[in-house]
Backbone as ProteinMPNN parsed JSONL, in Angstrom:
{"seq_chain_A": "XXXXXXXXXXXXXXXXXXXXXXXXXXXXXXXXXXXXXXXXXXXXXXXXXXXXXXXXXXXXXXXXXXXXXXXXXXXXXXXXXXXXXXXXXXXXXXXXXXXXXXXXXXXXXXXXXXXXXXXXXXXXXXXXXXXXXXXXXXXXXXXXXXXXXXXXXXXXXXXXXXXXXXXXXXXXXXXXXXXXXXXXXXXXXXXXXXXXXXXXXXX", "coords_chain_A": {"N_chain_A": [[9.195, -221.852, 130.691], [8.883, -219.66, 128.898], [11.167, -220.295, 127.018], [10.141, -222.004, 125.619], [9.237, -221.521, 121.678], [6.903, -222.369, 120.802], [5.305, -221.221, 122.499], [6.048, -218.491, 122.801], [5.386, -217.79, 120.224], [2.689, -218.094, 120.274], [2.364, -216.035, 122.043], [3.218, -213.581, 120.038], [1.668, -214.295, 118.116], [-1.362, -213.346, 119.501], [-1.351, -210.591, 120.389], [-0.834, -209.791, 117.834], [-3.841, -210.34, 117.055], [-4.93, -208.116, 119.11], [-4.35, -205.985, 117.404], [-5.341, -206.572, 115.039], [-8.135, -205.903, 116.372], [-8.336, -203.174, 116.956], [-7.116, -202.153, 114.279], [-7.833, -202.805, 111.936], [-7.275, -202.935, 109.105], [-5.605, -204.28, 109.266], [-6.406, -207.12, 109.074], [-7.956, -207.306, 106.548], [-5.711, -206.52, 104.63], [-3.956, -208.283, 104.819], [-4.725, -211.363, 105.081], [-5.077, -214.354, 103.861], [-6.53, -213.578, 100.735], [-7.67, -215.158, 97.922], [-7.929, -214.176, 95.478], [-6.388, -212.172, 95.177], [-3.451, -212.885, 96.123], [-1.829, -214.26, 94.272], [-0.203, -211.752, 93.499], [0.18, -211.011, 95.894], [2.249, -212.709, 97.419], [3.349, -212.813, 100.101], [0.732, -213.213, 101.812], [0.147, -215.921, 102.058], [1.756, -216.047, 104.057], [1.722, -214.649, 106.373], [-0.897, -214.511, 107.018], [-1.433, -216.852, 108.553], [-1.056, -215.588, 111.091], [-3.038, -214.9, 111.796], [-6.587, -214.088, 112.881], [-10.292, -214.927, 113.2], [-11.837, -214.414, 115.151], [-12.438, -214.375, 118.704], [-12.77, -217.046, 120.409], [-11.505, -218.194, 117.769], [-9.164, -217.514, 117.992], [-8.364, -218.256, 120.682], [-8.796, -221.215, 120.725], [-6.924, -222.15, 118.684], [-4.998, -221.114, 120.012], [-4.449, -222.834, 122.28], [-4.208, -224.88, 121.488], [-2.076, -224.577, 119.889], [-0.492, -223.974, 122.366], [-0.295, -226.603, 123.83], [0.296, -229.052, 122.363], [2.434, -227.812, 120.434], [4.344, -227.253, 122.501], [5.085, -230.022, 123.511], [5.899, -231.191, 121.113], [8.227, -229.741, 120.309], [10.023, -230.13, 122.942], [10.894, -232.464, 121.632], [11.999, -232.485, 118.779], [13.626, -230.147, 118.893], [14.075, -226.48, 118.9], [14.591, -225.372, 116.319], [13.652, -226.731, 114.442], [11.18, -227.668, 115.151], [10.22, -224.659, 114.637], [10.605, -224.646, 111.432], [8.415, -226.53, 111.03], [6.346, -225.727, 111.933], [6.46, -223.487, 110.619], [6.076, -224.566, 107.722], [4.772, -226.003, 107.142], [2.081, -224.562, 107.927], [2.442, -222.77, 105.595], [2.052, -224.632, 103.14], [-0.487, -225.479, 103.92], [-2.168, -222.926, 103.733], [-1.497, -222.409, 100.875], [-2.732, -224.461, 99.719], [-5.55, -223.602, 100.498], [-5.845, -221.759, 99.024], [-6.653, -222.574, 96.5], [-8.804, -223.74, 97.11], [-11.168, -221.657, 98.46], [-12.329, -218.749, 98.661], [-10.628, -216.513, 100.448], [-9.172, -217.08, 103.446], [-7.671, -217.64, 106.748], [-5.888, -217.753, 109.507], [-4.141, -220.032, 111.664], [-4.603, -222.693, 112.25], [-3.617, -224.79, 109.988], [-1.244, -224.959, 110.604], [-0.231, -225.936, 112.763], [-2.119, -228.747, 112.54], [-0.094, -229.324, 111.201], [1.717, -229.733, 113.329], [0.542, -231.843, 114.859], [0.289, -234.005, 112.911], [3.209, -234.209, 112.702], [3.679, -235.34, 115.632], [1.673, -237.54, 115.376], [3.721, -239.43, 114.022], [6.233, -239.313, 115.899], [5.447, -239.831, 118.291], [3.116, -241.743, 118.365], [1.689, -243.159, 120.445], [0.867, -241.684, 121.982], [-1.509, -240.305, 124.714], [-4.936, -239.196, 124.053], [-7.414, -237.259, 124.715], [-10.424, -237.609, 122.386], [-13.477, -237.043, 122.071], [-13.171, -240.239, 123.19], [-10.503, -241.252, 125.432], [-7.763, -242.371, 123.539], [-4.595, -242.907, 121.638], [-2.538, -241.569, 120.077], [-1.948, -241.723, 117.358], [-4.476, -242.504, 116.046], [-6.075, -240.891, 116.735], [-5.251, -238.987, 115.042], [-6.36, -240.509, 112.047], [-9.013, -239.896, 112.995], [-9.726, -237.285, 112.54], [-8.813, -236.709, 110.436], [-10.162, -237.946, 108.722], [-12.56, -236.657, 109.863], [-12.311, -234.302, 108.277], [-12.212, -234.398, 105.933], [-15.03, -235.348, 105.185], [-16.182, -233.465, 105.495], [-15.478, -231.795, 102.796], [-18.323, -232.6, 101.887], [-19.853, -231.879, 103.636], [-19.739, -228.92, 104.222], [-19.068, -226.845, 106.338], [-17.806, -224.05, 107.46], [-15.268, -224.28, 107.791], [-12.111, -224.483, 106.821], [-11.374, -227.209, 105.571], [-9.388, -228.18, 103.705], [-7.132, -226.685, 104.213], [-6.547, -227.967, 106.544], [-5.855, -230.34, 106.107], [-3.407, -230.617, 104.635], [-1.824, -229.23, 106.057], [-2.048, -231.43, 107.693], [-0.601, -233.291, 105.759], [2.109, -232.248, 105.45], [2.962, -232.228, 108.225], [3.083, -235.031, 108.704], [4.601, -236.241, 106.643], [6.775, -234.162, 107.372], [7.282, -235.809, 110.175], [8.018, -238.615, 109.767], [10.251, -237.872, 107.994], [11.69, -237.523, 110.293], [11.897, -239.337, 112.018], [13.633, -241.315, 112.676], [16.053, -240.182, 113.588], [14.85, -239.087, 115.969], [13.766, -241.539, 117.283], [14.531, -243.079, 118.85], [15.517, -241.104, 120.671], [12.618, -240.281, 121.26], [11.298, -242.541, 122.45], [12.625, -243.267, 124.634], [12.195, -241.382, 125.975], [9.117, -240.557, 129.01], [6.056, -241.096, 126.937], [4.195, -238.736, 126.334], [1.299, -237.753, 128.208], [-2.345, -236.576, 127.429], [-4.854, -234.908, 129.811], [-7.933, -235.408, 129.908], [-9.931, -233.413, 130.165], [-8.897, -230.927, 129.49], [-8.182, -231.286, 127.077], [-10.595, -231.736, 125.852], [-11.822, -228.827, 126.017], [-10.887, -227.852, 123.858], [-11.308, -229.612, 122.021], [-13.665, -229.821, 121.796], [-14.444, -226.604, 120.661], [-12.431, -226.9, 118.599], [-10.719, -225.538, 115.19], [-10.836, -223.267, 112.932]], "CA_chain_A": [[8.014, -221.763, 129.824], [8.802, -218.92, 127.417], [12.026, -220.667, 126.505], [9.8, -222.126, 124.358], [8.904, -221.027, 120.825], [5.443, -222.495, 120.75], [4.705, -220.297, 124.044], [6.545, -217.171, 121.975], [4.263, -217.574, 119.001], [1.129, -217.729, 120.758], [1.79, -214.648, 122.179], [3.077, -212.589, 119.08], [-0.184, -214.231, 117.764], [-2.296, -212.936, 120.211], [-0.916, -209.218, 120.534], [-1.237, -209.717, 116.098], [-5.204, -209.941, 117.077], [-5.34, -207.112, 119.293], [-3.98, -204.94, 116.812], [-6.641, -206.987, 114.266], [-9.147, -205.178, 116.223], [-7.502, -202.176, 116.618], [-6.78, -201.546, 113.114], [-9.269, -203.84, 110.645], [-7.254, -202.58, 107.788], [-4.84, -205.574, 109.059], [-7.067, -208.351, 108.682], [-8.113, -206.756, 105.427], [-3.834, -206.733, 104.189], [-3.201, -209.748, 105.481], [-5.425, -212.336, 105.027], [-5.255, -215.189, 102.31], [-7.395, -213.412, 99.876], [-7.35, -216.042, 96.821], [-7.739, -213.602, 94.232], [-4.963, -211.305, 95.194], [-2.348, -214.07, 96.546], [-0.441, -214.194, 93.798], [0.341, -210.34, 92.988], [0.945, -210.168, 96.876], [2.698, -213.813, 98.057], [3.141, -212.726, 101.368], [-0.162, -213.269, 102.589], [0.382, -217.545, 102.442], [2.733, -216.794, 105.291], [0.584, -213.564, 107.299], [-2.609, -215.598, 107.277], [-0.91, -217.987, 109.639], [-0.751, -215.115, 111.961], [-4.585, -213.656, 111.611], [-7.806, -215.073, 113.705], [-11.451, -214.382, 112.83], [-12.54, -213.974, 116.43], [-11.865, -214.358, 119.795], [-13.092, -218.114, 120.336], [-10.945, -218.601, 117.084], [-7.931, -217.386, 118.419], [-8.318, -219.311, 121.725], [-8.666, -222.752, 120.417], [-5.925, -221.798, 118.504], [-3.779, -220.973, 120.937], [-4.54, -223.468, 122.998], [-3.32, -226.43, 120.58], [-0.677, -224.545, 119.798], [0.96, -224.303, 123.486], [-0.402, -227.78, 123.972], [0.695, -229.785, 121.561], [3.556, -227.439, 120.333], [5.554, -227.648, 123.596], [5.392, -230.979, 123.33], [6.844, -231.138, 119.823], [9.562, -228.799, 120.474], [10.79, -230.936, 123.311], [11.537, -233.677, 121.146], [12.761, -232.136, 118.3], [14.053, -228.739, 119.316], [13.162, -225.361, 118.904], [14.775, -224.646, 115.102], [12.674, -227.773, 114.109], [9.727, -227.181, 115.455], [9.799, -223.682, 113.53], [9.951, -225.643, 110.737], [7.287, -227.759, 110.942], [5.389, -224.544, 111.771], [5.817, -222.383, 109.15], [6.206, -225.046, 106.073], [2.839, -226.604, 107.176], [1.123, -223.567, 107.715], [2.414, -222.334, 104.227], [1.546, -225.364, 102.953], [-1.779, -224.975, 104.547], [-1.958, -221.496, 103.042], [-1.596, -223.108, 99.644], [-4.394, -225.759, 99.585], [-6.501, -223.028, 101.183], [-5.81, -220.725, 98.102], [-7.272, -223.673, 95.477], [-10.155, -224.563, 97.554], [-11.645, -220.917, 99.383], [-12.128, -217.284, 98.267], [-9.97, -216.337, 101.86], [-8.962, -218.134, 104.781], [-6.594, -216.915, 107.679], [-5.512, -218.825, 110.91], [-2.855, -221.117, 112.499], [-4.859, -224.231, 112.152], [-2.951, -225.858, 108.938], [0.469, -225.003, 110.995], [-1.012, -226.521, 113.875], [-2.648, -229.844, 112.144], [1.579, -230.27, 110.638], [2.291, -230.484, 113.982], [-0.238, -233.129, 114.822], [0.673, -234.738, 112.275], [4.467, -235.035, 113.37], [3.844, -235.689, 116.425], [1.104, -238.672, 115.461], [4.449, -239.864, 113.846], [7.038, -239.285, 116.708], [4.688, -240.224, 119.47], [1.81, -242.506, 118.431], [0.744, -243.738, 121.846], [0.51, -240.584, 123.235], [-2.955, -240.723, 124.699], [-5.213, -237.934, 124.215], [-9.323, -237.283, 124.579], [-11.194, -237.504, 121.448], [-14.959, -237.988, 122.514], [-12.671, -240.844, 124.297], [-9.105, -241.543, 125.295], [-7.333, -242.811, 122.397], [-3.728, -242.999, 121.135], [-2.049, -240.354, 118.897], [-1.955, -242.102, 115.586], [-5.868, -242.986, 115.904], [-6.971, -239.553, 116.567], [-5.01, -238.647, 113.347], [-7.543, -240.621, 111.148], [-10.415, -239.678, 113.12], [-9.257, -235.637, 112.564], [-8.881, -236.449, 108.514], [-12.013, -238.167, 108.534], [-13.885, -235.481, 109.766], [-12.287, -232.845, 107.078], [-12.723, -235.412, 104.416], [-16.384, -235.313, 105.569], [-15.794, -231.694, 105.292], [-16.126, -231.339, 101.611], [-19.217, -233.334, 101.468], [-20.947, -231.212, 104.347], [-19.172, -227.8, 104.814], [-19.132, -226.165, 108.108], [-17.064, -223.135, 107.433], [-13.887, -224.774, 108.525], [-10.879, -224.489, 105.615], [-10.882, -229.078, 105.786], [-8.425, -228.535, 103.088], [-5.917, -226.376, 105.009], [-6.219, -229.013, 107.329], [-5.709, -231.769, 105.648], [-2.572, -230.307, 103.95], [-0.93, -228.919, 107.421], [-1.172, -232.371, 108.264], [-0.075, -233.985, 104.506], [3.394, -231.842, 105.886], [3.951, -232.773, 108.991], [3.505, -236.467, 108.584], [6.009, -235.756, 106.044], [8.321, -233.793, 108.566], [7.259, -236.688, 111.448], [8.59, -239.608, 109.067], [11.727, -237.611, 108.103], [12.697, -236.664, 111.527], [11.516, -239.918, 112.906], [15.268, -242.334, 112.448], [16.897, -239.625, 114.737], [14.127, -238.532, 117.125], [13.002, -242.251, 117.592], [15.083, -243.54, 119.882], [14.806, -240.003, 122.095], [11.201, -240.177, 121.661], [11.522, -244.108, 123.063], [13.268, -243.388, 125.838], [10.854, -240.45, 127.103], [7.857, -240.805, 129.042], [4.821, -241.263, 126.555], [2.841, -237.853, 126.863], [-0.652, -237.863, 128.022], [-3.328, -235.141, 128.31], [-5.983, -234.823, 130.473], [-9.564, -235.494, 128.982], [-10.501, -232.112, 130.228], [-8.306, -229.763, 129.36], [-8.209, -231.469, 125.691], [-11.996, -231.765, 125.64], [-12.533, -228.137, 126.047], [-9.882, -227.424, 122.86], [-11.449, -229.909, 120.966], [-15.231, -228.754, 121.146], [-14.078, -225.566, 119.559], [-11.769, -227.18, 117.301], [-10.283, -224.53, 114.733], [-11.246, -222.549, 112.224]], "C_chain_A": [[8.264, -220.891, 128.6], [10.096, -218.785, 126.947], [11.417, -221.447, 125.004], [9.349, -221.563, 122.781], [7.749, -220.959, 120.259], [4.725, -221.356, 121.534], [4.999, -218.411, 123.012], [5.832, -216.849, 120.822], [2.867, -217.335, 119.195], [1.319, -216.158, 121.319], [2.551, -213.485, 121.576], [1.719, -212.625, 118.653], [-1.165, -213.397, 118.321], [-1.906, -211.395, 120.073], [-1.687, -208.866, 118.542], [-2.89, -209.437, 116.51], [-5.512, -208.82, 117.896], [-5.431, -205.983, 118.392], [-4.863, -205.017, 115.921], [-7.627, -205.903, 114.444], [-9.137, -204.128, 116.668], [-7.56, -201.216, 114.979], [-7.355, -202.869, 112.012], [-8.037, -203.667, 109.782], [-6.227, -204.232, 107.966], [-5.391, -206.735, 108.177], [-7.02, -208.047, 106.864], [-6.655, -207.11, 104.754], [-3.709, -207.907, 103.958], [-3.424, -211.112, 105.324], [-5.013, -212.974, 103.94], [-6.179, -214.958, 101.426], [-6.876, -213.71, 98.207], [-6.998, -215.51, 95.64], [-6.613, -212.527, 93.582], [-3.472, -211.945, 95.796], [-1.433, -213.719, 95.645], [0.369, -212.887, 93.754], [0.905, -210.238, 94.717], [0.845, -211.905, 97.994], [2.872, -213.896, 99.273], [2.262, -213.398, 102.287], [-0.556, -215.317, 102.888], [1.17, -217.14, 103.495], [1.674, -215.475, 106.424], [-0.283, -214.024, 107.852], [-2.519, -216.302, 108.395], [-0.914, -216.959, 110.879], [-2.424, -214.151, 112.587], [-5.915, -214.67, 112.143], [-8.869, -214.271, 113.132], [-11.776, -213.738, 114.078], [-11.823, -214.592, 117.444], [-11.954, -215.881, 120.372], [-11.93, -218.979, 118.947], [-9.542, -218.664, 117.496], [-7.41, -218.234, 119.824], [-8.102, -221.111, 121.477], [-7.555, -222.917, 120.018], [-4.516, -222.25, 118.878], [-3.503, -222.158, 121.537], [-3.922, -224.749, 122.655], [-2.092, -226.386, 120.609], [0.403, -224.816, 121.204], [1.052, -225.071, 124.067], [0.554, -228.435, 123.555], [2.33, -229.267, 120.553], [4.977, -227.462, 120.865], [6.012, -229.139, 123.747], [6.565, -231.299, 122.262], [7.728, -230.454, 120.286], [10.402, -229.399, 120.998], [11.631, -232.067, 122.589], [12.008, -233.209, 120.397], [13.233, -230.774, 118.286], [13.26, -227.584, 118.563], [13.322, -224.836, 117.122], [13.459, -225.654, 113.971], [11.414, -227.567, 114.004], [9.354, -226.208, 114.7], [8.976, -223.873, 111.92], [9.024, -226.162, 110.67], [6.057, -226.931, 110.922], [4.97, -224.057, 110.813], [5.553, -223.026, 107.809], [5.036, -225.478, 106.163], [1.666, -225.887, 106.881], [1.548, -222.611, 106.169], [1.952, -223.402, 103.177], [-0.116, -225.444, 103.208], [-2.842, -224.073, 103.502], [-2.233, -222.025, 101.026], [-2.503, -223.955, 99.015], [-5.274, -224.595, 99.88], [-6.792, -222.419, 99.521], [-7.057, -221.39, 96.823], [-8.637, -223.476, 95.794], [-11.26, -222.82, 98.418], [-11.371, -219.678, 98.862], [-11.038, -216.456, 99.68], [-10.482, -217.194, 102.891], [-7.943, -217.262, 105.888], [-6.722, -217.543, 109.202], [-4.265, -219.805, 111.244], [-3.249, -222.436, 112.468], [-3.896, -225.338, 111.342], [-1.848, -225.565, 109.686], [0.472, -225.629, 112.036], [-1.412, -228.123, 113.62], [-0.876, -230.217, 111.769], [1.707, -230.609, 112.178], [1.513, -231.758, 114.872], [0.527, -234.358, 114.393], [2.49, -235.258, 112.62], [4.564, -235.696, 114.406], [3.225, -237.365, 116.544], [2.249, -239.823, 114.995], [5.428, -240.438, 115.173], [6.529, -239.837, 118.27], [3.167, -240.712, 119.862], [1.474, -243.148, 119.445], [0.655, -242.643, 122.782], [-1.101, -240.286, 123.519], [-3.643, -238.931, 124.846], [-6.678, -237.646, 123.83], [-9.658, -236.612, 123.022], [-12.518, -237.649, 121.195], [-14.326, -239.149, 123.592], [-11.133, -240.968, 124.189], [-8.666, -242.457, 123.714], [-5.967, -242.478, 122.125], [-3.952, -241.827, 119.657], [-2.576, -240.529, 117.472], [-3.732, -242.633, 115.468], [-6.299, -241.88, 115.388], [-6.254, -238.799, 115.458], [-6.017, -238.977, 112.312], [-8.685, -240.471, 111.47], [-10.504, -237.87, 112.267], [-9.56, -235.959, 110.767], [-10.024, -236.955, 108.297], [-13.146, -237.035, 108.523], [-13.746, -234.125, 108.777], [-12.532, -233.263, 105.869], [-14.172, -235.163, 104.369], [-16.571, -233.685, 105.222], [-16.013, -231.075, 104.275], [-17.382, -231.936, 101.385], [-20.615, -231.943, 102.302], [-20.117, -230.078, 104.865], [-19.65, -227.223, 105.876], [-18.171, -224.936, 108.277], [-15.435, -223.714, 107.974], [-12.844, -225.157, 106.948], [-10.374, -226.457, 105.898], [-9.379, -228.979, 104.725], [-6.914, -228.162, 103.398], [-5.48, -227.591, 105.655], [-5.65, -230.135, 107.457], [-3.928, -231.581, 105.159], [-1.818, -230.074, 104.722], [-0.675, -230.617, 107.269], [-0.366, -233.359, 107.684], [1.445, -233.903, 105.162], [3.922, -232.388, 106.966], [3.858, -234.255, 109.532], [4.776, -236.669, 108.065], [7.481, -235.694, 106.417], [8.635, -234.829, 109.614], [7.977, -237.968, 110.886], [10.132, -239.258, 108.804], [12.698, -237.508, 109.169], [12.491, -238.502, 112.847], [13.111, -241.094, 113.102], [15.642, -241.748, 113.357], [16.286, -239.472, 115.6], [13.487, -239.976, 117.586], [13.171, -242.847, 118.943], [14.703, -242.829, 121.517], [13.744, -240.433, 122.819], [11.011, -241.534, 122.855], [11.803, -243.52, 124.475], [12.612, -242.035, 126.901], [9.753, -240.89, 127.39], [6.579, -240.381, 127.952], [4.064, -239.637, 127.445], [1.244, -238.152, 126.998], [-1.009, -236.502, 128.361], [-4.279, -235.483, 128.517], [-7.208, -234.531, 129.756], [-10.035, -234.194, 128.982], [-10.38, -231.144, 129.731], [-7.965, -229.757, 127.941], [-9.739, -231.49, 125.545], [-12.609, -230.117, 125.367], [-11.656, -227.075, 124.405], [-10.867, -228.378, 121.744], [-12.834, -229.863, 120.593], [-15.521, -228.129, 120.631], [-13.88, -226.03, 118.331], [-11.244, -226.03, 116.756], [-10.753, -224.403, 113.797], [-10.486, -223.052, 110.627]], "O_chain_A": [[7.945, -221.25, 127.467], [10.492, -217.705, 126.509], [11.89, -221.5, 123.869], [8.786, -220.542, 123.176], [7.354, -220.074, 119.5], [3.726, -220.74, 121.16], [4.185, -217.523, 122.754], [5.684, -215.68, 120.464], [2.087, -216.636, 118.549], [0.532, -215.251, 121.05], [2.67, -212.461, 122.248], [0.861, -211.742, 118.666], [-1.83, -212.704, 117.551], [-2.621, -211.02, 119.143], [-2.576, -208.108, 118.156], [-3.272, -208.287, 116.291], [-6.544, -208.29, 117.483], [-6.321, -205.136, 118.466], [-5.438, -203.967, 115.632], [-8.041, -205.155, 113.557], [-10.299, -203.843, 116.959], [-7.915, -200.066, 114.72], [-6.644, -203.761, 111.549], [-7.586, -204.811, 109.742], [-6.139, -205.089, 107.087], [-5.042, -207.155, 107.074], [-6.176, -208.521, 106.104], [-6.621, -208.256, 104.306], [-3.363, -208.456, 102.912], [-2.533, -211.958, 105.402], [-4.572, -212.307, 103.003], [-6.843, -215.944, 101.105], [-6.143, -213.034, 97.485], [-6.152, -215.951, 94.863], [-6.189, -212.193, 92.476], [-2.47, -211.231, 95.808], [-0.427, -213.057, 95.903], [1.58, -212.947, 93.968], [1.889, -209.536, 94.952], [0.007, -212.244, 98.83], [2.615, -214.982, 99.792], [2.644, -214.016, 103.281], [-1.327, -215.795, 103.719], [1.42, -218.152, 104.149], [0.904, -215.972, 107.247], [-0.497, -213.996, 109.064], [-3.455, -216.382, 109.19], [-0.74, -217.588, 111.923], [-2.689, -213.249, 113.38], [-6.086, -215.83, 111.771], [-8.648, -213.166, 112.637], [-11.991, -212.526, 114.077], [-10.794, -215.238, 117.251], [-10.915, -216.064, 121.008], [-11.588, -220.152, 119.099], [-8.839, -219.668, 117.382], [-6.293, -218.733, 119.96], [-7.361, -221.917, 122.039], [-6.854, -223.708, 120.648], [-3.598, -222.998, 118.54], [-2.371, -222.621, 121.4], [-3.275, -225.494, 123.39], [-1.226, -227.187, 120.962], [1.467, -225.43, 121.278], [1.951, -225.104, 124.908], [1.62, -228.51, 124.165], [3.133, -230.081, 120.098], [6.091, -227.579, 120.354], [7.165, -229.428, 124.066], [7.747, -231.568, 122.476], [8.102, -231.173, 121.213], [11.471, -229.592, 120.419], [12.755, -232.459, 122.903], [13.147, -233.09, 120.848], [13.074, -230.308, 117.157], [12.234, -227.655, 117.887], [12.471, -224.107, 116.611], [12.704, -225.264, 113.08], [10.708, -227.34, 113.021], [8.354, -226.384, 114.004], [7.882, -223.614, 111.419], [8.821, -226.195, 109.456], [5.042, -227.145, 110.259], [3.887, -224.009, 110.23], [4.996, -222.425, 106.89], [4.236, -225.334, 105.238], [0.708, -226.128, 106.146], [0.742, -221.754, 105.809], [1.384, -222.889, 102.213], [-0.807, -225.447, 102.19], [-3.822, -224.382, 102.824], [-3.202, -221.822, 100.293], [-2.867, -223.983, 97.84], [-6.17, -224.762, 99.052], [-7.849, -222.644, 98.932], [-8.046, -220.79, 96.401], [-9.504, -223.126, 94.993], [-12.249, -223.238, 99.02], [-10.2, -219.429, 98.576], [-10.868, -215.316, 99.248], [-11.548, -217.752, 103.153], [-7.565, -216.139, 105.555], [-7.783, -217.693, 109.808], [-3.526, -219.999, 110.279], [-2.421, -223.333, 112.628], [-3.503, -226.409, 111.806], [-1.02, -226.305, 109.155], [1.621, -225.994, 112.289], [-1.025, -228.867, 114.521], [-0.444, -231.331, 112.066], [1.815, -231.814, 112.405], [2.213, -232.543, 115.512], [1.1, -235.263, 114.998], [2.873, -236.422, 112.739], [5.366, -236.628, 114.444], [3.716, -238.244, 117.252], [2.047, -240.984, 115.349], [5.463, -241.627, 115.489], [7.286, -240.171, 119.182], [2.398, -240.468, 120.791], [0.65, -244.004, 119.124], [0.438, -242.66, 123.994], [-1.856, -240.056, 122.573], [-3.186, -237.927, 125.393], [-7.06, -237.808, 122.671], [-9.3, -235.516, 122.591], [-12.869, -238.301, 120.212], [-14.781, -239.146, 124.736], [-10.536, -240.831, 123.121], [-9.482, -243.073, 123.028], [-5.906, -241.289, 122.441], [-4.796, -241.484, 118.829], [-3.289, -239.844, 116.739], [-3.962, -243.269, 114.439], [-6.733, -241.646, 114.26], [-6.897, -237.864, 114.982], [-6.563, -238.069, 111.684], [-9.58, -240.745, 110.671], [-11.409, -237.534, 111.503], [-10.436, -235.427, 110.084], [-10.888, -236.354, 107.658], [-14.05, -236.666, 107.773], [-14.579, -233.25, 108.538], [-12.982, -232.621, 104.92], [-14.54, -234.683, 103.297], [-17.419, -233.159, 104.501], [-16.59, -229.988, 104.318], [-17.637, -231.693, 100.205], [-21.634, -231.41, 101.863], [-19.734, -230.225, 106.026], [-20.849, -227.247, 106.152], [-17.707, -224.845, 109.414], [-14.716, -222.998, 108.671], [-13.069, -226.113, 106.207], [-9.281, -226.839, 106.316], [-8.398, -229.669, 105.001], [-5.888, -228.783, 103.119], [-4.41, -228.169, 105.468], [-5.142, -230.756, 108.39], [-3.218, -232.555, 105.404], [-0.738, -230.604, 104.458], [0.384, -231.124, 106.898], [0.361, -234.129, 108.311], [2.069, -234.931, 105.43], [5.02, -232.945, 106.974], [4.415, -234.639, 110.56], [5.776, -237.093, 108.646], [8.534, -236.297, 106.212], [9.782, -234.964, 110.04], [8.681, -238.467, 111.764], [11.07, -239.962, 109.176], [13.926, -237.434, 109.145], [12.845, -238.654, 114.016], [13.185, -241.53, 114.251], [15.747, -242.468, 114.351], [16.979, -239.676, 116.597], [12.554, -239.788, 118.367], [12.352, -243.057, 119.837], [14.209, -243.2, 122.582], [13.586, -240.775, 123.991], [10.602, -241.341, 124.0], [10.901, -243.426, 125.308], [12.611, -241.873, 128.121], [9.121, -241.544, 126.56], [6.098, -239.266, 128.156], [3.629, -239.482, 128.586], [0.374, -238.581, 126.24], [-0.491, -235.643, 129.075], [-4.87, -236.272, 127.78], [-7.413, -233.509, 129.101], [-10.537, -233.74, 127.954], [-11.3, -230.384, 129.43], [-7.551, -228.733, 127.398], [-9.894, -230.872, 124.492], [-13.625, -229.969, 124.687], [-11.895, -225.908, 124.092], [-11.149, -227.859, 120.663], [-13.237, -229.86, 119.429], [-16.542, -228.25, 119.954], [-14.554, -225.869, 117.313], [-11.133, -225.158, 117.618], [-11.321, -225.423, 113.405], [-10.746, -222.43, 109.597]]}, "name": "protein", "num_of_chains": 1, "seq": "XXXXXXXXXXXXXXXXXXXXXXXXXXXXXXXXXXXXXXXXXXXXXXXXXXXXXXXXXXXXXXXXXXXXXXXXXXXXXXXXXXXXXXXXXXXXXXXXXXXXXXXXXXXXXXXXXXXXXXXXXXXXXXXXXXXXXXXXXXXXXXXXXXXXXXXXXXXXXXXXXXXXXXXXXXXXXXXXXXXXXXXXXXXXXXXXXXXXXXXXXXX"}
């Protein structure tokens, strides 16, 4: 289990929010605050590491050591990094345009969606109902598209932009990883245990 890197990130992440509420001044530092971004570039890659709350950080997590471990398997662990951090800087970047501050793991999280809706479109997985990978991709952009029309505090544009990337990364990586992917069992997850991740949703 904590061979993985998905599993290893969730819980620097998590320890990162104790210290959050611990020491505020973090959040404060750290965050994607739009107006100070450029003078201090850092904070496109920090942000990725910073939760609002405790419900935020859970859902979070929960994608991540979902849907991360998955990814990893197929294309390994330096990969996967990848797909992490360029998404969620990517992410980070759309956020900056569109939001006075933002801060979360979601847009690094939605890339890997997005590769995976590439690398393993029949992987079935509860959305309101079972459904195939590459579906619940355009239901997910739908609803952030919908997103600028009727805001709900949720950064749609991070979102959208994580997953711009790792379609991106899921198309580039898909010639070598196709075959793999082929020849592994088709992941599924359990309605339940995705149902109670995707009620939350992320931040």
């Amino acid at each position: 289990m904590f061979q993985y890197w998905s599993v290893k990130l969730v819980l620097i992440i998590s320890v990162i929010f104790v210290l959050q509420n611990i020491f505020p001044t973090i959040t404060d530092s750290f965050s994607l605050i739009s107006s100070r971004a450029l003078g201090e570039p850092w904070m496109f890659l920090t942000a990725i590491f910073l939760h609002a709350d405790i419900m935020h950080l859970l859902y979070n997590m929960f994608a991540l050591a979902l849907f991360g471990a998955i990814l990893e398997k197929i294309v390994g662990g330096k990969r996967f990094l990848a797909i992490f951090f360029i998404s969620g800087i990517v992410a980070s970047a759309a956020a900056f345009f569109f939001y006075p501050a933002s801060l979360g793991a979601s847009g690094a999280i939605f890339g890997i969606l997005g590769a995976l809706a590439v690398l393993q479109p029949r992987m079935t997985i509860w959305l309101y109902v079972p459904m195939p990978m590459f579906v619940a991709i355009f239901v997910w952009a739908a609803i952030d598209l919908t997103g600028f029309f009727y805001p709900s505090g949720i950064a749609n544009a991070a979102h959208l932009a994580g997953l711009g990337a790792g379609l991106i990364f899921g198309f580039a990586l898909r010639k070598k990883f196709a075959e793999h992917a082929a020849k592994r069992k088709q992941y599924e997850i359990g309605s339940e245990e995705f149902r109670r991740w995707d009620d939350g949703w992320v931040k």
